[in-house]
Wavefront OBJ file of the C-alpha trace (Angstrom):
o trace
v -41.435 -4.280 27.355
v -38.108 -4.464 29.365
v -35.855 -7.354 29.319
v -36.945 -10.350 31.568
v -33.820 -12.194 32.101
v -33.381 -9.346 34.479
v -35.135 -8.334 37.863
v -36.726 -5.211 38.101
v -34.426 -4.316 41.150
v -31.501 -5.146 38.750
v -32.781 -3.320 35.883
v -33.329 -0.542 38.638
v -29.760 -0.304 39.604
v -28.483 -0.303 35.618
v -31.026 2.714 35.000
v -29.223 3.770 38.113
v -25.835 3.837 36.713
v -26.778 5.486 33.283
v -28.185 8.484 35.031
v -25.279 9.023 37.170
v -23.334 8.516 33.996
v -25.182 11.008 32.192
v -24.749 13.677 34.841
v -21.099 13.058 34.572
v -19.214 10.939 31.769
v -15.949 11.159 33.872
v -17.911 9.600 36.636
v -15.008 6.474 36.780
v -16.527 5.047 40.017
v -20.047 4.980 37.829
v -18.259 3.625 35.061
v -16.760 0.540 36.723
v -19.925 -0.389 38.439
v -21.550 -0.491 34.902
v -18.785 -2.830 33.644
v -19.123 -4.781 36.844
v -22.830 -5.288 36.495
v -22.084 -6.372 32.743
v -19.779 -8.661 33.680
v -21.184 -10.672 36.229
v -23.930 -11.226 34.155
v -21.835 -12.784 31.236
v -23.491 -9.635 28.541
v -21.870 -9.933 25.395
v -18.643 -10.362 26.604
v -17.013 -10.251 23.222
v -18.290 -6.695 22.580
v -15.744 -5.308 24.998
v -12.615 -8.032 24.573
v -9.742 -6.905 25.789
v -10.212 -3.358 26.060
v -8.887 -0.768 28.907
v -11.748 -0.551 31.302
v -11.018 3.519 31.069
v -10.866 3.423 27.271
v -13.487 5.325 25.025
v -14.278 2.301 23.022
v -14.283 0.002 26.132
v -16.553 2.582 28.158
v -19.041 3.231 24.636
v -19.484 -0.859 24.393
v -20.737 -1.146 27.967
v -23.449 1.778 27.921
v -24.310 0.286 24.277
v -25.304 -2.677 26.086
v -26.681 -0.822 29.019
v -29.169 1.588 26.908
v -30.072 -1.610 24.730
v -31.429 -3.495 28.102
v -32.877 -0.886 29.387
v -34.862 1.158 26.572
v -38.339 0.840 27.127
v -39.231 0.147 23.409
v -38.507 -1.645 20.274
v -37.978 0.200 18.391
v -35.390 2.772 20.810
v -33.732 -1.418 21.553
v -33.873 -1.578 17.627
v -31.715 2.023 17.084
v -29.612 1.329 19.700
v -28.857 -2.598 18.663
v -27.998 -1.371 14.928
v -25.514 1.525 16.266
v -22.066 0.613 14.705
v -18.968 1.202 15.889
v -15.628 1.729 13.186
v -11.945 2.613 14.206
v -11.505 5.509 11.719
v -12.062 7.586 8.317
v -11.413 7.343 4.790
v -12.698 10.395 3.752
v -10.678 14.279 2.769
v -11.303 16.194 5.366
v -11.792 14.279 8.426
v -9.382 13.136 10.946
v -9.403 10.158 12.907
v -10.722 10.786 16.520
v -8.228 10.501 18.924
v -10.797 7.896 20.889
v -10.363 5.744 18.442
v -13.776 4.948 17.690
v -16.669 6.192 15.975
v -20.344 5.399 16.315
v -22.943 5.064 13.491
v -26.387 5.033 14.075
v -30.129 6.827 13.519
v -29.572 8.984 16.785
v -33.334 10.369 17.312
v -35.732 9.831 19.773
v -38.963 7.617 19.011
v -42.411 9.015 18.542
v -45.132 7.474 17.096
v -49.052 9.151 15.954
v -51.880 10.063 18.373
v -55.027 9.973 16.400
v -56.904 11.789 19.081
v -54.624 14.757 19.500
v -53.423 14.561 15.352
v -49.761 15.333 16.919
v -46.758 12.831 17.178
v -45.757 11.615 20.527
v -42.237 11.273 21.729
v -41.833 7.762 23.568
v -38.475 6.405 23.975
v -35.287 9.343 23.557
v -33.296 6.459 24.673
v -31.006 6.477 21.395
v -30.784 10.051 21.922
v -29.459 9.739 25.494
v -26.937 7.243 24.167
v -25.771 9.428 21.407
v -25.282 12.038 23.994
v -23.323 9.791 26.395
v -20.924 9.155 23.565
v -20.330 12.281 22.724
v -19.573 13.454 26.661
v -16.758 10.877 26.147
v -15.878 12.615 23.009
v -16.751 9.562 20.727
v -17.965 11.358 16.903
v -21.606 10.732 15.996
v -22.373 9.959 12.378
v -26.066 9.181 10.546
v -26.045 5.844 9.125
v -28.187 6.822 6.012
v -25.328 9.400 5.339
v -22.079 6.835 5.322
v -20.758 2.986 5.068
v -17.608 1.257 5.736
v -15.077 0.051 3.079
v -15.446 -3.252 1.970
v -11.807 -3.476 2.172
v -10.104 -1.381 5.307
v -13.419 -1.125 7.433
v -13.051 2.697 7.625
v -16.104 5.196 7.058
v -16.781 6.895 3.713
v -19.395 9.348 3.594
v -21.845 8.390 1.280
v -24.407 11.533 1.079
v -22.598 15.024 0.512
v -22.397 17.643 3.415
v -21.333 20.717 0.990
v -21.483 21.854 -2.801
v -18.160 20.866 -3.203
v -18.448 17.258 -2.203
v -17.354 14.479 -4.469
v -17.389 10.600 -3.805
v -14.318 9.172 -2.142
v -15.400 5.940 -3.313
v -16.293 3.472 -5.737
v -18.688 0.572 -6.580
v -17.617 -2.490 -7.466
v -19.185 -5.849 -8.318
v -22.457 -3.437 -8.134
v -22.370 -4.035 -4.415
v -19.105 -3.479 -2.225
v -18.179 -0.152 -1.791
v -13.974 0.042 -1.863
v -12.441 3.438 -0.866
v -10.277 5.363 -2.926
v -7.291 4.430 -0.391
v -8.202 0.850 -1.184
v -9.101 0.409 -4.538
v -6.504 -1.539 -6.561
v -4.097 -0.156 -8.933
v -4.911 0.605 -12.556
v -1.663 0.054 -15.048
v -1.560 3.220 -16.983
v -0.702 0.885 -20.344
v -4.121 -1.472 -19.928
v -5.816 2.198 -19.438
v -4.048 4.022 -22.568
v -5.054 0.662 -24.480
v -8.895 0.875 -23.262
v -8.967 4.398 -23.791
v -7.341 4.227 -27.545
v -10.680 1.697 -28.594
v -13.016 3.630 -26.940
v -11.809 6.390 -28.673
v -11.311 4.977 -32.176
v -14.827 3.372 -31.605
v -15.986 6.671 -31.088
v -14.762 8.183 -34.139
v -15.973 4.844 -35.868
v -19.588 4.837 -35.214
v -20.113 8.818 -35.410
v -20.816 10.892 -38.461
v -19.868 14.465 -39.315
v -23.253 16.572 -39.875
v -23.680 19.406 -41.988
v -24.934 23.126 -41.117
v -28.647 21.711 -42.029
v -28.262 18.642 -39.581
v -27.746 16.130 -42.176
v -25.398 12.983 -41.082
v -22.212 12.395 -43.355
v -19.739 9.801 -43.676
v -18.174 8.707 -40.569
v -15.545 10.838 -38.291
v -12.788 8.314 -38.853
v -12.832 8.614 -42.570
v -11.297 12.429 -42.118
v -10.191 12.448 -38.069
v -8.310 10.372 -35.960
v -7.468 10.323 -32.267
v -5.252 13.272 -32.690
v -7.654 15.493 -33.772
v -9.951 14.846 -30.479
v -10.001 18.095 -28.168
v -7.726 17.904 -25.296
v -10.686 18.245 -23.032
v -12.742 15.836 -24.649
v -10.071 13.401 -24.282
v -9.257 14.118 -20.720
v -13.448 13.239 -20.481
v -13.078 9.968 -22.222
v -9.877 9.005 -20.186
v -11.922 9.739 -17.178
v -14.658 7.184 -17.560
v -12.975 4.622 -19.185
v -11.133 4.918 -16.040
v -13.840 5.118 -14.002
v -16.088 2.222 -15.280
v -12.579 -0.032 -15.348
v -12.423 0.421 -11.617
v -16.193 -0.055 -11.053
v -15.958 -3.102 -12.957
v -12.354 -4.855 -12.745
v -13.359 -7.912 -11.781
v -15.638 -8.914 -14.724
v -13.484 -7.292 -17.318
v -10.404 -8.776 -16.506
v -7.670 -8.260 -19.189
v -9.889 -7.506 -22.130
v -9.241 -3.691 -22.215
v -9.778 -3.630 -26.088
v -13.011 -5.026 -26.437
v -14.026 -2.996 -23.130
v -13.017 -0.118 -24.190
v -14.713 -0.616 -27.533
v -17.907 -2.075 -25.953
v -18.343 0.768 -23.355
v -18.477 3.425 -26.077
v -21.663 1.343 -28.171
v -23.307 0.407 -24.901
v -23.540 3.515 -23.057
v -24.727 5.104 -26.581
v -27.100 2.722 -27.534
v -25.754 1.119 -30.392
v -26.979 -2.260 -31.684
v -24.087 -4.204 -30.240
v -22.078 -3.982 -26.946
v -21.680 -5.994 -24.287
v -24.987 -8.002 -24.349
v -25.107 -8.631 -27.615
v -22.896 -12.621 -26.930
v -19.389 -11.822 -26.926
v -19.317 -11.537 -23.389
v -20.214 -14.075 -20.682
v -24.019 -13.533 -20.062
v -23.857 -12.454 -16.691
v -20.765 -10.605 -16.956
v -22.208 -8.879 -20.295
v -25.307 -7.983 -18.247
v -23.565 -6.121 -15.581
v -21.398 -4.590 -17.555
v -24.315 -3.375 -19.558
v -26.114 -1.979 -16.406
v -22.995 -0.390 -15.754
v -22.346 1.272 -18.953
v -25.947 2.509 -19.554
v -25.747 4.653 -15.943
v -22.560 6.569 -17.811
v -25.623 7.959 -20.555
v -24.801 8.822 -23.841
v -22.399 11.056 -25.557
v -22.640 12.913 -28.809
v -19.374 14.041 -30.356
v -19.240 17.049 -32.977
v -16.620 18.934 -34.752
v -16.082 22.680 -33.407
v -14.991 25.410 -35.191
v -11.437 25.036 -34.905
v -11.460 22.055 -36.681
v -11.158 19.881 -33.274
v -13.968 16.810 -32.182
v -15.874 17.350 -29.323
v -18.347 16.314 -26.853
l 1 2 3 4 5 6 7 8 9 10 11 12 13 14 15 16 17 18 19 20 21 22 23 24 25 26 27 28 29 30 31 32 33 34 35 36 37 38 39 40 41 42 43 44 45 46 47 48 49 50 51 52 53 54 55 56 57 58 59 60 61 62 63 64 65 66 67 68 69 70 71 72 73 74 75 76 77 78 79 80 81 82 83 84 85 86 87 88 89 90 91 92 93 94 95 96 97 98 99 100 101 102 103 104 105 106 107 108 109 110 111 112 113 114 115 116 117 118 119 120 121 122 123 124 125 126 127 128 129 130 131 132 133 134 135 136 137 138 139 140 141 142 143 144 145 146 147 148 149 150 151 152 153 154 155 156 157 158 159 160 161 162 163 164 165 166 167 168 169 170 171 172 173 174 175 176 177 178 179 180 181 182 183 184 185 186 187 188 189 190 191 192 193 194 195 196 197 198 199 200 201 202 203 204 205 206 207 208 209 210 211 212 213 214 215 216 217 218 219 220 221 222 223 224 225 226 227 228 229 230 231 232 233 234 235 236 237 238 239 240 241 242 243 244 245 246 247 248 249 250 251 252 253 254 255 256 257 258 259 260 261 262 263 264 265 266 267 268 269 270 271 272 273 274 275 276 277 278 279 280 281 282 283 284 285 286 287 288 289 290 291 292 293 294 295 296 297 298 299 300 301 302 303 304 305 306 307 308 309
């Protein structure tokens, strides 16, 4: 179904323009008679503002608007109406385009089932045209079930890894909104040395020594103390107290002792923690759901005398 605030005989001369366009992206007479036709007919003017009319970004908002009229499906409009457009990266490794713009989108064709045949059916490659458009103009293509923008600068982060070697560049906060590591706020080292300390002594607290036959003892703090935590275990400890601070900043506030303390029953299953009413109830809830995806931790004294985990 094609867009009836249009004539055919206009809709004619877009479709036109795009193939011209796709046999050559440096086409700049084809390119101002698609801004033209946009233009006279008011289409989402505020999608191109005040952009150079030979700009990547100015030239990638017109066809967007082009492809969307004239794909001959739903679901190709649907793709191409849910492409995104962002300014730049937050992630290691990749370099802001030079374009200054980078689409986001689902950039295959549409198919659907024939039941007579048993084969699927390609019916609209319209996204896929568009993708390739953008890319003649030198405009980077990304998957949109692979990366999301910062809640904060409204660059990309990649989301879904692309090699064995890939870690996050990101965190969750307020369970939702996604902050970049260039973003995220500031952690004083003293409010982390002071969560980490009761997390640790907590630790120590509500473990027990065991035996060569598996038999529990008295507790680890009656005989150790912080100091006598591995190196490498505490480097571990420092590093997720850290991490669920940052995750969760907002509900904990300034209460780095009883977090810290908290974090280490929750996550292990204790019978207290964060739910159990010392916290607000919503606050103790998420910080519960929080701590719980962390799993549990078993510490043990090696054989030189050292705790571990």
């Amino acid at each position: 179904m094609t867009d009836t605030r249009y004539t055919a005989e206009e809709l004619g001369t877009l479709r036109a323009i795009l193939d011209a366009l796709r046999e050559d992206s440096d086409d700049s007479l084809s390119w101002c008679a698609l801004g033209d036709w946009l233009e006279e007919r008011g289409v989402r003017e505020w999608g191109r503002g005040n952009l150079e009319r030979d700009s990547a970004a100015f030239r990638a908002f017109c066809a967007h608007e082009a492809f969307l009229l004239c794909a001959p499906t739903r679901k190709g409009r649907s793709r191409i109406d849910n492409v995104q457009f962002y300014s730049g990266y937050s992630e290691p490794r990749y370099s802001d385009p030079t374009c200054e713009i980078i689409a986001v989108g689902n950039w295959n064709g549409c198919d659907r089932y024939n039941p007579t045949t048993r084969t699927r059916e390609d019916i609209d490659d319209s996204p896929a045209q568009f993708g390739s458009l953008l890319e003649s103009l030198g405009i980077p293509l990304e998957w949109d079930d692979e990366w999301h923008s910062c809640s904060e600068c409204g660059k990309l982060v990649r989301t879904q890894p692309d090699c064995m070697s890939w870690n996050p560049h990101y965190d969750i906060v307020n369970e939702c909104e996604l902050i970049c590591h260039e973003c995220r706020p500031p952690i004083d080292s003293a409010d982390l040395d002071t969560m980490v300390r009761n997390y640790a002594e907590c630790a120590l607290w509500s473990s027990s020594e065991y035996d060569e036959d598996g038999n529990g003892g008295e507790p680890l703090d009656t005989n150790y103390t912080i100091d006598d935590i591995h190196p490498n275990t505490m480097a571990s400890m420092r590093e997720d107290c850290e991490s669920f601070l940052r995750e969760n900043m907002k509900d904990i506030g300034t209460e780095y002792e009883r977090a810290g303390h908290d974090f280490w029953l929750t996550r292990n299953g204790h019978g207290a923690g964060f739910w159990d009413g010392d916290w607000d109830d919503e606050i103790g809830n998420r910080l519960t759901k929080s701590a719980h995806s962390y799993g549990s931790i078993d510490l043990y004294v090696g054989n030189d005398g050292m705790i571990h985990s």
